[in-house]
C-alpha angles and dihedrals in degrees: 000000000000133000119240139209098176148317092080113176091240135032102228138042126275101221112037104010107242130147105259105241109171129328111039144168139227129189121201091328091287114088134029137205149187131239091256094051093043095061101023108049126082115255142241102270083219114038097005104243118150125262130254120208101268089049087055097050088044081058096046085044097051103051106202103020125100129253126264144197122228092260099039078052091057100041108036118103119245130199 
């Protein structure tokens, strides 16, 4: 994750939609985010992104399993 003043890749943010006015965030150059949702928003249980909306679906769906990102989702191992 890197802090970021301006030249996002995107206007708005990822996760919320929001013009990105200020402080925002960038992940891996993948997803961007705004101050609110930064702070505001549940985490990736394994690299501490934060979560969009159907992650956060996936979590509420799933009781006693953590919480993944897209990209964690895709790449953890399962039994």
């Amino acid at each position: 994750m890197r802090r970021a003043a301006g030249g996002p890749s995107s206007r708005f943010c990822h996760l919320c939609g929001s013009e990105l006015i200020g402080q925002f965030f960038v992940y891996d150059g993948d997803l961007v985010c705004c101050a609110a949702c930064q702070r505001a928003r549940p985490r990736c249980a394994r690299c501490s992104r934060p979560l969009d909306d159907a992650a956060i679906a996936r979590g509420r769906a799933t009781p006693g399993s953590p919480a993944l990102c897209a990209r964690c989702q895709r790449e953890a191992k399962r039994c």
